[in-house]
C-alpha positions in Angstrom: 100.7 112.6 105.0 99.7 109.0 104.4 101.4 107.6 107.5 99.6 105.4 109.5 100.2 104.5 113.1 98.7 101.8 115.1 95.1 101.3 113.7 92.1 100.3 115.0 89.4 98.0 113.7 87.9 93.8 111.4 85.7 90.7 109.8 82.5 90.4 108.1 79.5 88.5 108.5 75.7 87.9 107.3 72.8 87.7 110.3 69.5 87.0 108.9 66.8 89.0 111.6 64.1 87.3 113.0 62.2 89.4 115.2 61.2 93.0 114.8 62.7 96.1 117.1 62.3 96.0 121.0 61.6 99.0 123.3 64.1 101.9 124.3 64.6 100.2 127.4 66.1 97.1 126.6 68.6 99.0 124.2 69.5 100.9 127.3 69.6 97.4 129.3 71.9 95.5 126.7 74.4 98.6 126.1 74.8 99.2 130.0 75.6 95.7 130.4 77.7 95.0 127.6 79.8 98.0 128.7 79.9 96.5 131.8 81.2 93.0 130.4 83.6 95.2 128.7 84.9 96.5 131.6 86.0 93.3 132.7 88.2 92.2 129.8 92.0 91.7 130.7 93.2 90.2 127.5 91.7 90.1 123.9 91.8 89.6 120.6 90.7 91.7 118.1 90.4 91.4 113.7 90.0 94.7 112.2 89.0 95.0 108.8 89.5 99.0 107.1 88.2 99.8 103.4 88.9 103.7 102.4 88.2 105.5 99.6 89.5 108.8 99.4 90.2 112.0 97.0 92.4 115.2 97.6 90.6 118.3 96.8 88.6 117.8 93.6 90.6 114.9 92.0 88.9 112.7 89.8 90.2 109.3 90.9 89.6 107.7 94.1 92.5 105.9 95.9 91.9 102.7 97.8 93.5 101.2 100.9 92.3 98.5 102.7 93.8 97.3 105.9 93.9 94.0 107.7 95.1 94.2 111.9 95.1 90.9 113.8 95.7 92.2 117.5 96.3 90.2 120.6 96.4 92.1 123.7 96.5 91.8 127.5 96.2 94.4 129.9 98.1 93.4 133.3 100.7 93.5 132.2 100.5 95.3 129.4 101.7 93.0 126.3 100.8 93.2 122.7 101.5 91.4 119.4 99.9 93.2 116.3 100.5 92.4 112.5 99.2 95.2 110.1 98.7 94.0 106.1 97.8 96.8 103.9 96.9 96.8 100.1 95.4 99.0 97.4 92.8 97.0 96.5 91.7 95.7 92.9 94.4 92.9 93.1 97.3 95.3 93.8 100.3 93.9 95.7 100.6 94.8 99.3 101.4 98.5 100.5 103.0 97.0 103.3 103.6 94.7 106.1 104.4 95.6 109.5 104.6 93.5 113.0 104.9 95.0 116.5 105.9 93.7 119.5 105.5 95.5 123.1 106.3 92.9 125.8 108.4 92.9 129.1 111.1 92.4 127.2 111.4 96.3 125.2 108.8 97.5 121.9 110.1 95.7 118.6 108.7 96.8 115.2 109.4 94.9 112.5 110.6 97.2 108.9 111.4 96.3 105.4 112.1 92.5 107.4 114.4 94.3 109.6 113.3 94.2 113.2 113.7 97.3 115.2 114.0 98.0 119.0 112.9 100.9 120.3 114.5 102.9 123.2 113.6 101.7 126.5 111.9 105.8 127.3 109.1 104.4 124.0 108.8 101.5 125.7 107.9 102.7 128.9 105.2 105.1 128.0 104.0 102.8 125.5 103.4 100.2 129.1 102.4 103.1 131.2 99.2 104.1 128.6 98.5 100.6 128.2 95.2 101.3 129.6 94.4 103.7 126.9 94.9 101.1 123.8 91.7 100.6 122.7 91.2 98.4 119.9 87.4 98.6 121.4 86.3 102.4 120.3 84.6 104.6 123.7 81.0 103.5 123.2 80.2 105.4 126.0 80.0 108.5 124.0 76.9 106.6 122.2 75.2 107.0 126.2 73.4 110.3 124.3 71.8 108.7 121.6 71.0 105.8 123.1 67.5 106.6 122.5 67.9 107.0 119.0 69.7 103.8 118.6 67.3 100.3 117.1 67.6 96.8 118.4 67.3 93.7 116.6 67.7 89.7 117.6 68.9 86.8 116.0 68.6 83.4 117.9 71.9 84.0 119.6 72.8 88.1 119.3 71.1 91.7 120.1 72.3 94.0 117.4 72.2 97.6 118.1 72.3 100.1 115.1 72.8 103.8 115.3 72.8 105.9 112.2 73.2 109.8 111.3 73.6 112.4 109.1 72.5 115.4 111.0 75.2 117.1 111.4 73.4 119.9 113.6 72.2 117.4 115.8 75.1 114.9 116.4 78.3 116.8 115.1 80.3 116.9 118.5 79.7 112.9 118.6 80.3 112.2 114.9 83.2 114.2 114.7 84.8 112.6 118.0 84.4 109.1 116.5 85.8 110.7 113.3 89.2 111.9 114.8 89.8 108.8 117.1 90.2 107.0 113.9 91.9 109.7 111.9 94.2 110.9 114.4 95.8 107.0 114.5 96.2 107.2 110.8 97.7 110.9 110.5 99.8 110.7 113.2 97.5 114.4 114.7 96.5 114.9 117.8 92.7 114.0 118.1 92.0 117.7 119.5 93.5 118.7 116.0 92.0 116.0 113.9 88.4 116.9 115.6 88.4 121.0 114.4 89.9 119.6 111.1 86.6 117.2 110.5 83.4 118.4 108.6 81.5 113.9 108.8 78.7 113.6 106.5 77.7 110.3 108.1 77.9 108.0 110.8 76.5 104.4 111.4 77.5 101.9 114.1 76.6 98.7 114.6 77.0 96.4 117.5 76.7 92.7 117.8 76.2 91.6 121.9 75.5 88.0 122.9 72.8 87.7 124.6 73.7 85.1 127.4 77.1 86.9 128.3 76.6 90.3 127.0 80.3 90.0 125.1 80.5 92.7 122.0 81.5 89.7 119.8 81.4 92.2 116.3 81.0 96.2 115.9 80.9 98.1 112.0 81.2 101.3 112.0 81.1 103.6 108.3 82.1 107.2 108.3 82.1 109.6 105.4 83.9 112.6 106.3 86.0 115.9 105.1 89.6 116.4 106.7 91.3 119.9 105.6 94.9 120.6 106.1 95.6 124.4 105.2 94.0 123.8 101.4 94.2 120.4 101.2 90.9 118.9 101.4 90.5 115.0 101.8 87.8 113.5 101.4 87.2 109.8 102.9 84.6 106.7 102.9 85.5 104.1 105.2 84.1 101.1 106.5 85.4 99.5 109.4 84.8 95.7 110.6 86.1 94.5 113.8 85.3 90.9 115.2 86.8 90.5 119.2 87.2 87.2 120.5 89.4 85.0 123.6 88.3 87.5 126.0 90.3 86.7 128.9 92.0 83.8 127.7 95.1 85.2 126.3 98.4 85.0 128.3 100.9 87.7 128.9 102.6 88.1 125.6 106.6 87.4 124.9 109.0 88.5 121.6 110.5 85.3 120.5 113.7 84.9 120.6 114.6 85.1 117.2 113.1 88.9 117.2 115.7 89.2 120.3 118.4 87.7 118.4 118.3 90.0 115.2 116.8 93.4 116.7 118.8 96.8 115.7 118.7 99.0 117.9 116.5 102.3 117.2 119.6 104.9 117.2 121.7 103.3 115.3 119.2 102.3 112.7 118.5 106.2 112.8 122.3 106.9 112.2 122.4 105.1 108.9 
């Protein structure tokens, strides 16, 4: 059940504030044109930081795992290199290690130091949704509450904030952003992961520059319920992702010694 997929989100930092909230309109102003900034990234890289705490029906002890994603991506074509370190937390070795590879030259995931290639048919549909890999969540479903949202300068960055608990209110939206995250992790379809979700709370925050309008840094916390027949799990989790070399990353390549000392998928399955 704990089987995790590609996951999304990274780094932390401390911004001291120096001047109080502005009006609804500039929120509106800044969002609009740092979706539109977004809009024109072709390549990126994204570090995504992911602390979760989490208990299995009424369980005394929490479990930890934290999980550390370095992801370099470009979109035309569609390349990407992401490493994936995850741990237990309180000094505990690593859970595991993983490496992927999706580049002209075939998908390569890297197991127990064993690279893997995966059939070409993967491959292909893994290019052909390349579009759809977001290591940026869909802010536009924030468009609603975009009202409801504060914004905050330092001497360099707007900061947005959104923040919720009313479940009454805001459970379509907290529950969307709840299974886009879950459904990676689980391995679920996000229609299924969305009916399985009761989220307590939601916050978001968004760090824009204010010359170029780049999201340089979102967090984004979630405390939510997630029932399978009657299992009931219940999660914390803070996410911190910091993006960076908008368009300055190349079309990605597997080195050669990946090539080299690949096994292919169906015979590593015939073992």
């Amino acid at each position: 059940m704990m089987k995790r997929m590609f996951q999304f989100l990274v780094f932390s930092s401390v911004l001291f504030i120096i001047s109080a909230c502005s009006s609804t309109g500039d929120q509106e102003e800044v969002f609009d044109k740092m979706l539109q900034k977004i809009d024109t990234y072709e390549s990126m890289h994204t570090k995504i930081y992911l602390d979760q705490y989490m208990k299995e029906n009424d369980e005394l002890e929490e479990r930890q795992l934290r999980t550390l994603s370095n992801i370099a991506l470009t979109r035309e074509p569609f390349t990407m290199h992401q490493t994936i370190n995850v741990d237990a937390g309180k000094g505990e070795e690593a859970v595991s290690n993983e490496e992927i590879y999706i580049t002209e030259q075939g998908m390569f995931v890297q197991s127990e130091d064993e690279w893997i290639q995966f059939p070409p048919e993967m491959h292909e549909m893994m290019i052909g949704n390349g579009n759809e890999f977001h290591t940026i969540i869909d802010l536009e479903v924030f468009q609603d509450v975009l009202k409801e949202m504060k914004i905050e300068e330092t001497g360099k960055q707007y900061i947005l904030r959104f923040s919720t608990t009313d479940q009454k209110k805001h459970d379509d939206l907290m529950r969307l952003i709840a299974a886009s995250s879950v459904a990676g992790q689980f391995q679920m379809e996000e229609a299924m992961a969305f009916d399985a979700l009761t989220v307590d709370r939601l916050r978001l925050e968004l760090y824009v520059d204010k010359e170029t309008y780049d999201l340089n840094m979102y967090n984004l916390d979630l405390e939510f319920d997630l029932t399978f027949e009657d299992i009931v799990l219940s999660m914390v989790q803070h996410t911190e992702t910091e993006i960076t070399e908008m368009n300055k990353i190349e079309p990605i390549e597997t080195p050669q010694d990946v090539l080299d000392n690949a096994v292919d998928f169906e015979q590593e399955m015939q073992k």
